[in-house]
TORVEX-198890 format. One line per 10 residues: number of its first residue (from 1); their letters; for each residue z, x, y of C-alpha. Coordinates in nm, 4 decimals. Example, Ala and Ser with C-alpha at 12.3 -4.5 7.8 and 13.67 -1.06 7.14 Angstrom:
1) as) 0.7800 1.2300 -0.4500 ~ 0.7140 1.3670 -0.1060
% end
This chain:
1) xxxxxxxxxx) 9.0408 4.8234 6.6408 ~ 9.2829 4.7047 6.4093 ~ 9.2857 4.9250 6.0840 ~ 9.4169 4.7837 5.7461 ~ 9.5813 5.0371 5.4444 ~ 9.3758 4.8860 5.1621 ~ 9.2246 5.0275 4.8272 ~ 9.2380 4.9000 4.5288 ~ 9.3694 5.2106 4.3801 ~ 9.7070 5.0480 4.5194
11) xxxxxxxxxx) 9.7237 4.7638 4.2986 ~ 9.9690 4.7894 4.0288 ~ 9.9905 4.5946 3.6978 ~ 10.2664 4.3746 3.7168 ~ 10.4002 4.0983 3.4480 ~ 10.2605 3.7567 3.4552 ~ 10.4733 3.5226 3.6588 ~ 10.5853 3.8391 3.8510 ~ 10.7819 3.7850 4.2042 ~ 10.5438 3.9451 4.4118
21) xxxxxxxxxx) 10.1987 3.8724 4.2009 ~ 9.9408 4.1825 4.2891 ~ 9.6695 3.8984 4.2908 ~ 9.7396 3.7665 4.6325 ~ 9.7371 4.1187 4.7479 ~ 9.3897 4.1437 4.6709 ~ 9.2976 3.7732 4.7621 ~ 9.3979 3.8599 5.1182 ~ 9.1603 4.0818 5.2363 ~ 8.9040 3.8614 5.0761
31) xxxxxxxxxx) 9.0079 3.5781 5.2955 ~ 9.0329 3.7418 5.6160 ~ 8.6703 3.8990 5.5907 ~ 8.5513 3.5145 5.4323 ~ 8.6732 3.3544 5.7352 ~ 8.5774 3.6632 5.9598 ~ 8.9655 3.7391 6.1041 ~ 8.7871 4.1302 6.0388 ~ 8.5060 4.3138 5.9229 ~ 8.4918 4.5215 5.6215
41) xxxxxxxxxx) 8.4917 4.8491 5.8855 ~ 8.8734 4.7738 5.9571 ~ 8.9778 4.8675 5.6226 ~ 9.0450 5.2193 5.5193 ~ 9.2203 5.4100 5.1925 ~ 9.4864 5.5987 5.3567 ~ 9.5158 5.9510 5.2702 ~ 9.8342 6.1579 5.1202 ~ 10.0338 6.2600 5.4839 ~ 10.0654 6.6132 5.4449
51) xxxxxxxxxx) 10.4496 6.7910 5.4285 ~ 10.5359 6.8254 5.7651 ~ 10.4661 6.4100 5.8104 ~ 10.6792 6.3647 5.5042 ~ 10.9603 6.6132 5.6140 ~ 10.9818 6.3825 5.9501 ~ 11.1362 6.1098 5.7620 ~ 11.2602 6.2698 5.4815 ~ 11.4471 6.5778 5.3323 ~ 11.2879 6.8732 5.1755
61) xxxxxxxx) 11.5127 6.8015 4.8000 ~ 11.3250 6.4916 4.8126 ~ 10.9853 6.5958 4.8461 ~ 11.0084 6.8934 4.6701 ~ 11.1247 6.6269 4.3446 ~ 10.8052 6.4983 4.4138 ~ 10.6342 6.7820 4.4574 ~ 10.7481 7.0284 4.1514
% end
């Protein structure tokens, strides 16, 4: 099953006439479950990754200046 990162806990107040408007952000999932593309069930509000995810990708002065 296809899953989709999506929460509106994500959507960030941006200036009108913005490049990347947050509205279409939101309008897409809408349209996709209007026109039945998916189902509300494919969409889930991903969780923090815990340190050793993080520490994959990244280095530990960077987390840890998100961290402290």
């Amino acid at each position: 099953m296809l899953k989709i990162a999506n929460h509106p806990a994500f959507v960030l107040p941006l200036p009108e006439r913005h490049r990347f408007p947050m509205e279409k952000y939101d309008l897409l999932p809408q349209q996709l479950l209007y026109e039945g593309s998916i189902e509300a069930v494919n969409f889930f509000k991903p969780e923090l990754p815990d340190n050793q995810h993080i520490l994959a990708v990244h280095n530990k002065t960077y987390l840890d200046s998100y961290t402290s």
